[in-house]
Structure formats: C-alpha cells, structure tokens
Phi, psi and omega in degrees: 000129174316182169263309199289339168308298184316293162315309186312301186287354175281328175305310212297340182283352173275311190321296183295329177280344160305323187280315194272315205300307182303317174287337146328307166293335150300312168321283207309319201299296170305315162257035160257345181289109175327066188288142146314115166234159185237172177290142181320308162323315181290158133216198177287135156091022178253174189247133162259164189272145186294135170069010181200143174327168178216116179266141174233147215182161181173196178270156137183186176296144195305164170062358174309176184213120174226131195247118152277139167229116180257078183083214186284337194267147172219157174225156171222188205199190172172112191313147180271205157285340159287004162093345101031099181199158198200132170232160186251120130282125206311151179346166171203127205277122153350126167148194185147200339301169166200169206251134157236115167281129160256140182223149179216242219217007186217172164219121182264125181224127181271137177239155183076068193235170180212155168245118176196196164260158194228126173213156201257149200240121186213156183157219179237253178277341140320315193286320220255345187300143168278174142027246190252214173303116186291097210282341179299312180097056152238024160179156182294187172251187201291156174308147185049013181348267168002283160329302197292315163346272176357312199227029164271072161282070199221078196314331195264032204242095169284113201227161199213112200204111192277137183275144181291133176190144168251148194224143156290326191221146161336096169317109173276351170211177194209163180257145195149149165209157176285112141268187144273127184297130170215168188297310189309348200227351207259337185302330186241050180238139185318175184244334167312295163329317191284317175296313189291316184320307189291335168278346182270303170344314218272334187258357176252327185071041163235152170295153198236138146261154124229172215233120193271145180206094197198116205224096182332146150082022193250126118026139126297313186289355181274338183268345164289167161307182152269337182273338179291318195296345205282329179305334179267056226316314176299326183278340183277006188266308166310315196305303181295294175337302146308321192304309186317300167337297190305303185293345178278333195307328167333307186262344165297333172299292165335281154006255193302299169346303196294324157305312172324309200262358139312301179290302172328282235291300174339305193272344172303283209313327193291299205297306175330322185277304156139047138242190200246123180257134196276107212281168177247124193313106176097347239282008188245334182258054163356284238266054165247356192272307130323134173223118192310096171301328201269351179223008171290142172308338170254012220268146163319136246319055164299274183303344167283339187297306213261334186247331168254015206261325201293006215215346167286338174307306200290137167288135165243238168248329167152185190232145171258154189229147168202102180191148163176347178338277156326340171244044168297341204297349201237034203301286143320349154297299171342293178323295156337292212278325169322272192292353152341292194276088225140283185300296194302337174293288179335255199358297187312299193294335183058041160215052177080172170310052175308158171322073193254097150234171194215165195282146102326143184281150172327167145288141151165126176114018178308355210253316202186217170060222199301305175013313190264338202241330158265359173305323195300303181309334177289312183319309202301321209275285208300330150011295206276005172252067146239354172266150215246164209062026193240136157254175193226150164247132170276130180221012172315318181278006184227020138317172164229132152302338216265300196243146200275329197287029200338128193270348145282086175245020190264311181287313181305300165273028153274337207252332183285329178292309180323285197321294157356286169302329193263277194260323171302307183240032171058023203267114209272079160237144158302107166217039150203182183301190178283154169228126173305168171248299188210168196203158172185122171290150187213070168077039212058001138258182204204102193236100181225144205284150180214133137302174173043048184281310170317356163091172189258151182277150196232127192090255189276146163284327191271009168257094190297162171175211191277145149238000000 
C-alpha cells in the first residue's frame, strides 16, 4: 500500500466511526420509536368472521393515530395511554382474498385475508391429536391419514395453532400464525379441528378459519378465569389451592438452596477431616426435586390467561370443545365447571350466547379404569345442554376400549359439523342420536318419548339415520 493511500485510509477512520456512530443513532432513534404492531392473531392467510363488525387492534405509541382500510372502507383510532389502540369495521360479506392496511407511522399490509366463518377448536388431547404423526408420541395418527393429507387441498379452509404457554395474568397476545390447508400444513393440525373446518366449507361454500387452542392432559379449570373460578366457592377453593402453591414455591427454592450450601460446607469439613462423604441425593439438579407450579399446564387459569384470553377481541362463530379426561376423578363435578366455563367464555367474548359444541367422551377403558369414571362424566357433560345454543357429538360408538385416543377423529368432526350446520345456521339436518324426552310407567309398561328419533344423518346429510 502506497503512503498516500495509506494516510488517505488513516484519515478515513474518525470520518468512518462518525458515519457509524450517526447512524447508530438514527437506529436506535427508529427503534425506540413506537412502530404500529398488530397481534399474531392479525396476519397474513387470515379469516375474519362474515357479518359482524370486525376488530383489528395492536400497539404504537401513545397518541398515535392509526388508519385500518379495507376495500372503501376506512376506520382510524388513536392509541391510549398505554399504547393501545383497536378500531371495529363495518360487516364484510363472505369471500376474498383481499388486502388490509393499517398506517400509523408505520405501514402494515395483510395480504391473503378471508371473510368467513372462524372458529375456535379447544380442549386437551383429543382436541389436540393432529392428523398426521404425532410429534408429543401420545397417539397414533388419524385413519388413513396419509390419504387424508394427499388431499388436503382446500386454499379457502385456514388454520391457526396457538403455541402451548402458561400465563399468570391475561394476555394480550400468543405465538402462532395463519395457513392455508394444505398437504404441507394440515399433518399437524388438530384432526378434530381439521375434519369439522373442512366439513363445514364443504356444506356452506363460504370460507372457514379455525383456530386450535389445545393442550393435552389439561384441566377445564386450567381454561377458566380467576374471575369465573373466584365466583364459585368449590372452583374457588381449587383456585386458593393453586395460588398457594405458586406462592410457596419461591421459598421452596430458597430452601432447598439453603440445604444445598449446608451439605457443601458439611460435606468439604468431612473430607477434610479424612472421612467419607455420604453424598446429598441430586444436590447440583435442585429443581428435579420440585415441581414448578408456576409453568404447569394445569395451573388455574394458566391457559385461559396465555392462549384464550388474547383470542377474545376477534368475532368468532363459536367454539368446539373436546376435554373432560383429565377431570373424570370429579366427574360430577364436572357438570358445574362445565357449564361455568361455557357461560364465562360467552361473557369474555361479549357477543352472546355463541354455539358452543363438544364432543361426549369416547368409549374406553371397558375392561376397569376410566370404566368407573367416565359414564359419570359423560352425565355431566350431557348437563351442559340445558344452556342454549350448545350440541353434543356423541363418540361412545365410534371409540376404543383399548385407546384413550381414538383414530376416527374424521366422524367426530362430521358429527361436530352436523351440530353446526343445525344450530349454528339453522340448516334443516339431523345431527345428533335419539335423545329421551319423557318416559311414563303404565301398567307394567314403560312408555317413552325421544327427540331426534330419526337419528343423526350418516353418509348423506339428506338420508337420516343412527348415530
């Protein structure tokens, strides 16, 4: 390298750290600066519901202004102090795709968007087996899977799968994003979820989201409030029981630390001394010794906190349910919480007595087990249809004794779609079994009346038959 070069690049270096350093400063400046952000829920491929305002909500900076646009229509808002800000757009008729802007100070555009109906799919491991191969490895996969992949092709059928998290407090937002179903997208998808979305497309011809929120091995009271459970003296007791729990854990820790550095110095003075030390079980993996209350899947409204509360701005159509395992030991309880938890979703969502159906649990465990413990549950379960707008899918006859998991999750959201179509859109289908009405003793006879005696339609929706 030359000298004058050489000097020339010895100049250029105050020069260059001036150039970065300003521009460090233009960074930092931008990102401290409140950008428009929308919730995971707004994205790309998503569906808003058909025929009822439509919220689109986020973040910026306090006092911001922010304009949503849709087609012709615009709404603008303007973050509170917490930075907050949500505008409601007028109906929007089934169909798509179409684009939504949002601009602040920033500009966001969802593309691929649909107007349909959106529904949210929850429970525990029924609700949650996908598909295809299960990666927790706690059931197989759905019949024929494979096939059911192949073909899954359906650009207006959308799904949405909320990452499992537990929360202390009520959420404003969750991780997850909007696909389009596909062979590439559907394998890890609930399989309930997925059969009833693809049967409701298929018999309404409008597009469907539906949005999975499902976590094995769960609770009902882990999907509740603090405030539904506080209301309730038996669910409020379970509540205190956790709180506690959560709050002891802290000094259990301390604790045990405090034991920890009790066995070290103790155990340093024995070797010192030239005796043999009698080890302390574990004493570098503490936290095996404990179990963290505070991130368990069942912790009291853990999951209502982190996965549904944040899922309440959006309108939806309604919710499918499919959980009761986990509370058989409470089986008569159940009927409570149940429908507890049913009335507290309505409430959350604020837009009435949406459609709330659910699965009745399976056959399974006919040999001993659940045997004893779910017929009850199933009472409970049926209970909750004195509140209105709620079905049932019956799935005792399409079960395993064998597996809690069953692999005909294809009837079950047909059976779920059937309700749907039937209480959700008024669509003149059969879609459940006989139900009694009344029974009257006569003279050593038993004489009794049943709705839905023509049976739920099997095959064809316009051919009735058994379920």
């Amino acid at each position: 390298m030359g000298t004058a070069h050489l000097e020339h690049h010895q100049k250029s270096i105050p020069q260059r750290l001036a150039f970065f350093a300003f521009a460090w400063v233009l960074l930092s400046a931008a990102a401290a600066r409140g950008d428009v952000k929308l919730p995971a829920m707004i994205s790309d491929n998503m569906v808003v519901q058909q025929g009822r305002r439509v919220s689109i909500w986020g973040t910026a900076d306090a006092g911001e202004q922010v304009t949503v646009t849709v087609g012709e229509q615009s709404q603008a808002a303007t973050a509170d102090s917490s930075g907050r800000w949500k505008v409601r757009l007028a109906p929007l008729k089934a169909g798509g795709p179409f684009e939504i802007r949002v601009e602040g100070k920033n500009v966001i555009t969802i593309h691929n968007v649909l107007a349909g109906e959106v529904w949210v799919c929850a429970g525990q491991s029924n609700m949650e087996m996908p598909v295809g191969t299960n990666p927790k490895g706690y059931s197989d996969p759905v019949n024929n899977y494979q096939e059911e992949i192949a073909q899954a092709n359906y650009p207006m059928l959308r799904l949405f799968n909320v990452t499992d998290a537990v929360a202390g407090k009520p959420q404003s937002d969750l991780q997850g994003q909007w696909v389009v179903a596909s062979p590439a997208t559907v394998g890890g998808f609930s399989a309930a979820g997925y059969f009833f979305g693809r049967d409701l497309h298929q018999a309404l011809k409008v597009p469907v989201g539906m949005i999975e929120a499902a976590w094995g091995g769960t609770e009902a009271e882990a999907w509740m409030s603090d405030e539904a459970l506080e209301a309730d003296p038996d669910l409020k007791a379970d509540a205190d029981s956790w709180r506690q729990r959560v709050d002891d854990f802290p000094h259990l820790i301390e604790q045990y630390q405090r034991n920890v550095q009790s066995w070290e110095k103790a155990a340093e003075e024995a070797e010192n001394a030239g005796h043999v030390d009698i080890p302390f079980p574990d004493a570098p993996n503490w936290k095996k010794h404990f179990w963290d209350p505070r991130s368990d899947a069942n912790r009291v409204a853990g999951l209502w906190n982190a996965m549904i509360a944040p899922l309440t701005p959006m309108a939806i159509a309604g919710v499918i349910w499919y959980q009761g395992e986990s509370n058989d030991r409470l089986g008569y309880k159940y009927r409570e919480t149940f429908t507890e938890l049913i009335k507290q979703w309505r409430a959350s969502w604020g837009e009435g007595d949406f459609p709330f159906l659910f699965v009745q649990l399976a056959a399974f465990g006919a040999k001993g087990g659940s045997a004893n413990t779910w017929p009850v549950l199933r009472e409970s379960q049926a209970k909750a249809l004195v509140l209105p707008n709620t079905g049932m899918a019956v799935a005792a006859d399409i079960g395993d004794t064998e597996h809690a998991h069953p692999r005909n999750k294809q009837e079950v959201g047909r059976r779920l779609s059937l309700a749907a179509e039937a209480i959700a859109y008024d669509q003149k289908v059969e879609y459940t079994g006989p139900s009694i009405k009344s029974f009257r003793a006569n003279h050593g006879t038993m004489r009794v009346a049943f709705t839905h005696a023509a049976g739920g339609a099997r095959g064809s929706r316009a051919k009735p038959g058994g379920i």
